[in-house]
C-alpha positions as CSV (number, residue, x, y, z in Angstrom):
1,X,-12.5,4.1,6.0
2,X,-11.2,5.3,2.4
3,X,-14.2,7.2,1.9
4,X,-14.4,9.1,5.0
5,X,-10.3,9.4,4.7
6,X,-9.6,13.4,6.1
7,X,-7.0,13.9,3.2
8,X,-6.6,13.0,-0.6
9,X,-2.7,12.1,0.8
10,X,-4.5,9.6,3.2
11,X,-6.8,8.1,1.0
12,X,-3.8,7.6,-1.2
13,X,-1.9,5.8,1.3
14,X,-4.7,3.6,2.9
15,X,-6.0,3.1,-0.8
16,X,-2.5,1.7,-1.5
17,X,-1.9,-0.8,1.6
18,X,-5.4,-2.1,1.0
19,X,-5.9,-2.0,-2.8
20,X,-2.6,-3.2,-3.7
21,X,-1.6,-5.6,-0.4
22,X,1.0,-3.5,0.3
23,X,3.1,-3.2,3.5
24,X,3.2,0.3,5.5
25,X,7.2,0.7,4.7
26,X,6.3,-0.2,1.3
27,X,3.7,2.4,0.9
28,X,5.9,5.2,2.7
29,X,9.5,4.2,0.2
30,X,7.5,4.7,-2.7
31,X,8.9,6.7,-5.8
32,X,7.6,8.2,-8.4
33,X,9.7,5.5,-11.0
34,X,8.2,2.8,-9.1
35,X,4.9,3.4,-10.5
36,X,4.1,1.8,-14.0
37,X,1.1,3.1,-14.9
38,X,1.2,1.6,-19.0
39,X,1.8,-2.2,-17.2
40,X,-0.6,-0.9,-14.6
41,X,1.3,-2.4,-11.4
42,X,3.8,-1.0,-8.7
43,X,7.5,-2.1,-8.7
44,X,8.1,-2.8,-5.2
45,X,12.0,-2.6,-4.3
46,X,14.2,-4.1,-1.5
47,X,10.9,-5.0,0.2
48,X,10.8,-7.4,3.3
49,X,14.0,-10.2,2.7
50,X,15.5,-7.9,0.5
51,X,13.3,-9.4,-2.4
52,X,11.3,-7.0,-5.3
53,X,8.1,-7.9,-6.4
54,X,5.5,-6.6,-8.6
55,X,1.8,-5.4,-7.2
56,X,-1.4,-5.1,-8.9
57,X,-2.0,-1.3,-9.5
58,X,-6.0,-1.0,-10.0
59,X,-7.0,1.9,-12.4
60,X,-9.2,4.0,-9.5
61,X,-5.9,4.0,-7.2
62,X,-3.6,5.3,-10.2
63,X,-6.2,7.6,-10.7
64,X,-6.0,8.5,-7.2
65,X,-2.5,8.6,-7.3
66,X,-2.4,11.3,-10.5
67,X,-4.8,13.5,-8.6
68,X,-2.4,13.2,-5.2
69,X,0.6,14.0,-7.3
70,X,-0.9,17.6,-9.0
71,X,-2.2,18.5,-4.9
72,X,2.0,17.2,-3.4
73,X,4.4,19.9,-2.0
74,X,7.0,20.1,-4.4
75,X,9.2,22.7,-3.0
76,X,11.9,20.6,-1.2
77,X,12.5,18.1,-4.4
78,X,12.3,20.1,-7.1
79,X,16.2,19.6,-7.7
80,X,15.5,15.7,-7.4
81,X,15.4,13.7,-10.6
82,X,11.3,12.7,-11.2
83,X,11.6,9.3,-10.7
84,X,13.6,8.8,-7.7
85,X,11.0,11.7,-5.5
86,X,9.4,10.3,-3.2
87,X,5.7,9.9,-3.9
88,X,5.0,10.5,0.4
89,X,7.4,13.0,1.1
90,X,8.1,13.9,4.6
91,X,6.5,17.2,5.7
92,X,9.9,17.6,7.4
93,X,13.2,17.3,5.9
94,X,13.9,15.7,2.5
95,X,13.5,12.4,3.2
96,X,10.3,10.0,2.7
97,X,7.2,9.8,5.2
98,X,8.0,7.4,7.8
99,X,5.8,4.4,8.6
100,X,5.2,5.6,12.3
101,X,4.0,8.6,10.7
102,X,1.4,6.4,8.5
103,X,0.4,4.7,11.5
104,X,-0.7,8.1,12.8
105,X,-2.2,8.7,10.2
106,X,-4.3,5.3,9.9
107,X,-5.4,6.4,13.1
108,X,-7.0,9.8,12.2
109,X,-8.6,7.9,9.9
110,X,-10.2,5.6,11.7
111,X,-11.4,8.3,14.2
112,X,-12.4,10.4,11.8
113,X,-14.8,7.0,10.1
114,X,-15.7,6.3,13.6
115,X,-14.6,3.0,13.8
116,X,-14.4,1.6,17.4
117,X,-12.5,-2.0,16.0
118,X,-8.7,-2.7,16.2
119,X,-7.1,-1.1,12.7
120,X,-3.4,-1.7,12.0
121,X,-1.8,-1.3,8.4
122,X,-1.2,-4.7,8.4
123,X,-5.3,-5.2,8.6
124,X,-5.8,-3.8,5.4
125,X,-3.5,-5.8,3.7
126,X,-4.9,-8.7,5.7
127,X,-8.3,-7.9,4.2
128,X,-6.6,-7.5,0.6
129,X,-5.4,-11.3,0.8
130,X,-8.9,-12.2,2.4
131,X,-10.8,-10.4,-0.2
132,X,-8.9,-11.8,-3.5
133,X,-9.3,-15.4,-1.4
134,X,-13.4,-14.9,-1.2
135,X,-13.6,-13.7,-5.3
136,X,-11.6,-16.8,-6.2
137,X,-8.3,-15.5,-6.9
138,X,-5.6,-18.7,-6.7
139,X,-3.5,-18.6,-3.5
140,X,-0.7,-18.9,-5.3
141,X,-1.4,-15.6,-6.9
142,X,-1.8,-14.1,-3.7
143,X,1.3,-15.6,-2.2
144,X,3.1,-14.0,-5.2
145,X,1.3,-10.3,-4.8
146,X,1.9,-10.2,-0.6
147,X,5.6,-11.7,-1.8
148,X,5.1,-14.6,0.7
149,X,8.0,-17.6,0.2
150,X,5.5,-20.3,1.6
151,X,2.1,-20.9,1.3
152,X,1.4,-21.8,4.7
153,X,2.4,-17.8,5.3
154,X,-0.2,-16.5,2.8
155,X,-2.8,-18.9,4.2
156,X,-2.4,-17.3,7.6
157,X,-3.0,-13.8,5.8
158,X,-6.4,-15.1,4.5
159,X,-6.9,-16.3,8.1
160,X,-8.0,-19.8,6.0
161,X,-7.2,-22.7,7.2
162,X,-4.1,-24.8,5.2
163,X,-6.2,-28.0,5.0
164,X,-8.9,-25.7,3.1
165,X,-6.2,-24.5,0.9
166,X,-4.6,-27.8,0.3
């Protein structure tokens, strides 16, 4: 899917919600000062419960990121101070890219991998928890990346069962 992504913009996006666990509003409310490239994670603010968290930021998607900022239209935010533009800026108007808009776009992506399965945002960051769980990454660790307040939550994420967990 993230190879056969249409757009760099895309690959971004998906590389984000799957690379980093992040949800699809999280990925779309994205600034340019929550990026932390020297502590290499992503300040996530006001997320789900009105909490902020910290996410992983693997080098390959800051890399991807850099490359996706020198391609961005600039033209509507040029007047905006660099750290509070929107890293997904809305093709229309000044505001952010909204997560209905992502889900199209997941969609063109799939299509365009030819993938005939079920895809939702929330897969990939299904598959981020479920992938860390396999390589033998603590659940706790996990709980605290996907910003989860209970275990039992992140164990449904890994789609493991609790006892197995516990």
């Amino acid at each position: 899917l993230l190879l056969l992504a249409p757009s760099l913009r895309t690959r971004a996006m998906l590389s984000l919600a799957y690379g980093c666990g992040m949800r699809a509003s999280e990925v779309t409310r994205l600034k340019v000062g929550d990026i932390d490239s020297d502590q290499g994670i992503i300040r996530i603010v006001q997320s789900k419960g009105k909490k902020d968290r910290n996410v992983m930021l693997p080098a390959e998607i800051l890399d991807l990121l850099r490359a996706w900022w020198k391609e961005r239209p600039n033209r509507k935010d040029a007047d905006v101070p660099m750290a509070e533009r929107w890293l997904f800026p809305s093709r229309k108007g000044h505001g952010a890219i909204t997560a209905r808009q992502f889900s199209r776009i997941l969609e063109e992506a799939v299509s365009a991998a030819g993938i005939k399965k079920r895809v939702t945002l929330h897969t990939l960051r299904h598959s981020f928890a479920t992938h860390l769980l396999e390589r033998g990454t603590d659940i706790r660790v996990i709980q605290a990346l996907l910003g989860h307040a209970k275990l039992t939550t992140t164990a449904g994420y890994t789609r493991v069962a609790t006892g197995m967990i516990a």
